[in-house]
N, C-alpha and C positions, 0 to 999 in steps of 0.2 A: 504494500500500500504506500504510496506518495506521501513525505511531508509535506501539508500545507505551511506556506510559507508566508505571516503577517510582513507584506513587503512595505505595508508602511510604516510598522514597529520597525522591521529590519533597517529602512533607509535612517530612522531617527538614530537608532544604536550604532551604524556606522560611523553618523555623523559623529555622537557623541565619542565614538575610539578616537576619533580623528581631530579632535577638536585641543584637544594640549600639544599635540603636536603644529595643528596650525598656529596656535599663538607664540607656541616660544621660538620656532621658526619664520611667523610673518608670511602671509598670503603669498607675498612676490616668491622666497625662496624655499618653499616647502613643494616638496615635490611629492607626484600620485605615487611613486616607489613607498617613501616613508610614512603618507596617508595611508597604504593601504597595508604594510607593514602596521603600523599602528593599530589597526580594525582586525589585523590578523585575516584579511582576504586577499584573495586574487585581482590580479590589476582588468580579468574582464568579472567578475565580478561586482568590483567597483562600478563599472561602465553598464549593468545593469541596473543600477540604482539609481547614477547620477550623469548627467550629460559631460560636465568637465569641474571641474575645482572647484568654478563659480557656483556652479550649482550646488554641488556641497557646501560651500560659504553659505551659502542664500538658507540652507536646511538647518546650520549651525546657530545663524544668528535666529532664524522663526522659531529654534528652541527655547534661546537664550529670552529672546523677546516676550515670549508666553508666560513664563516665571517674571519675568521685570514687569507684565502688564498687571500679573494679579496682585502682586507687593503693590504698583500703584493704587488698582482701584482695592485694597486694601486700607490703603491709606488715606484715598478719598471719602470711603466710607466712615472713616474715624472721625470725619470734621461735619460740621453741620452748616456753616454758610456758603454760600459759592463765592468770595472774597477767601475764606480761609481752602476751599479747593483749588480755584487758581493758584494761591502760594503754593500747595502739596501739589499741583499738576507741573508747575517751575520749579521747584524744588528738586524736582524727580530728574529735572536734567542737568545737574549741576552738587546733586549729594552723592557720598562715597558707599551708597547701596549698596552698588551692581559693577566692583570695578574690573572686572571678569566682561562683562558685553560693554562696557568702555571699552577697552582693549580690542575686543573683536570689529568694534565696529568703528573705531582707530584705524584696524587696517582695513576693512569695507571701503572707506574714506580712500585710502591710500589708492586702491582699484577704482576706485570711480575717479580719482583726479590723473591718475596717470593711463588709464587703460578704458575709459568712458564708452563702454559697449550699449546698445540698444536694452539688451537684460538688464545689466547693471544699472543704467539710468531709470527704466522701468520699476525696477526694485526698490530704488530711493525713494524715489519718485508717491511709490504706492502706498509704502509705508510711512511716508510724511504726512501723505493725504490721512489716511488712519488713525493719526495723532492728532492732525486739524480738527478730525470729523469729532473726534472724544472731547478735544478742548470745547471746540462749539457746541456741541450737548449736554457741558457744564454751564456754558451761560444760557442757552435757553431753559435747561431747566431753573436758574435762577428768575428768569422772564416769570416762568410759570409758575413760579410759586409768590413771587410779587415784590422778591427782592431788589430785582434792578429792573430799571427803563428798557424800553425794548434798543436804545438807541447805543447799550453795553455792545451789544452783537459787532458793532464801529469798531471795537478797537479787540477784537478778537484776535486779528490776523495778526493786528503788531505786536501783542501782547506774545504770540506763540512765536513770531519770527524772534521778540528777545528772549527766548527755552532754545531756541534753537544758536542762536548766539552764544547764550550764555553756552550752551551744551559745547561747541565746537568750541569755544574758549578754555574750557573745562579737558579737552581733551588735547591742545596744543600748550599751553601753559598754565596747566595744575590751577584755576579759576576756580571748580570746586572744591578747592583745600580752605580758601579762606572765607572766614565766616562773615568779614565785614562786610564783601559782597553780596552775600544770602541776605546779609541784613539790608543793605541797599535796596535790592530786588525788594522783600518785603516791604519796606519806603513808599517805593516808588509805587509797587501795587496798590496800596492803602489809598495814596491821593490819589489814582484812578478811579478808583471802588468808592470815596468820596465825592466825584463827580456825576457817577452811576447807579448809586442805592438809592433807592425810594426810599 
């Protein structure tokens, strides 16, 4: 009788053999020998799982990502205003939670500025959109509940492009180390969320 073979458990477990060896090697020079050495398979085994490297990248961090998403909205659940969730939603990119998918997506970064493929920009791309779509269904649901003007939704986009700032600052010069920052951000929030609460 044939083992059935959970190929999408298998593809995760691969990713996960393969994934210290990508980070202490770095995307550019970690080679599918040592990947698949790592995972203890075959290099066409590998290639039944995954199209090339990237594709394993892309498997590695949707792991990484699904753990980072529930710590957030873990954390989002802990607060009860949408003022103190916007901080916990900036927070999240620029605190030393998760410095394990920093690192991986450190070199993600690294691929998408030196090697910017159709996939890769896709990739980014989707998973930014993702993040927007979450931020803006924390202010509308503060709409709905009667906390802020419907006119908060204005400064949505710029409020998440500085998480996304802050994030890439966080990962080119240690930005999430110092706290006085985090205290800024919170600052600066507060006199937003000042001009926005009902």
């Amino acid at each position: 009788m044939a083992i059935i073979v959970d190929k999408t458990q298998k593809r995760k477990d691969i990713a996960l053999a393969c994934k210290d060896a990508l980070i202490n090697d770095g995307i550019h020079n970690v080679s599918i020998s040592k990947l698949t050495k790592a995972a203890g398979i075959s290099k066409g085994s590998f290639y039944d799982y995954f199209e090339n490297k990237n594709d394993l990248i892309f498997e590695i961090i949707n792991i990484s990502l699904s753990k980072h998403n529930e710590l957030k909205q873990n954390k989002l659940n802990s607060v009860e205003t949408t003022r103190e969730k916007a901080k916990v939603f900036l927070q999240i990119f620029y605190d030393e939670d998760d410095e394990e998918l920093k690192n991986l997506y450190k070199e993600f970064l690294s691929i998408s500025l030196s090697n910017p493929t159709k996939d890769i920009l896709d990739y980014h791309k989707n998973r930014n959109d993702e993040y927007f779509e979450w931020f803006v269904s924390i202010f509308n649901d503060g709409i709905k509940k009667g906390e802020l003007k419907p006119e908060a939704l204005n400064l949505v986009k710029g409020l998440f492009i500085l998480g996304n700032g802050l994030f890439l600052s966080g990962l080119t010069c240690n930005f999430h180390k110092n706290d006085s920052n985090m205290e800024e951000v919170n600052e600066f929030i507060d006199v937003i969320f000042n001009f926005v609460e009902v």
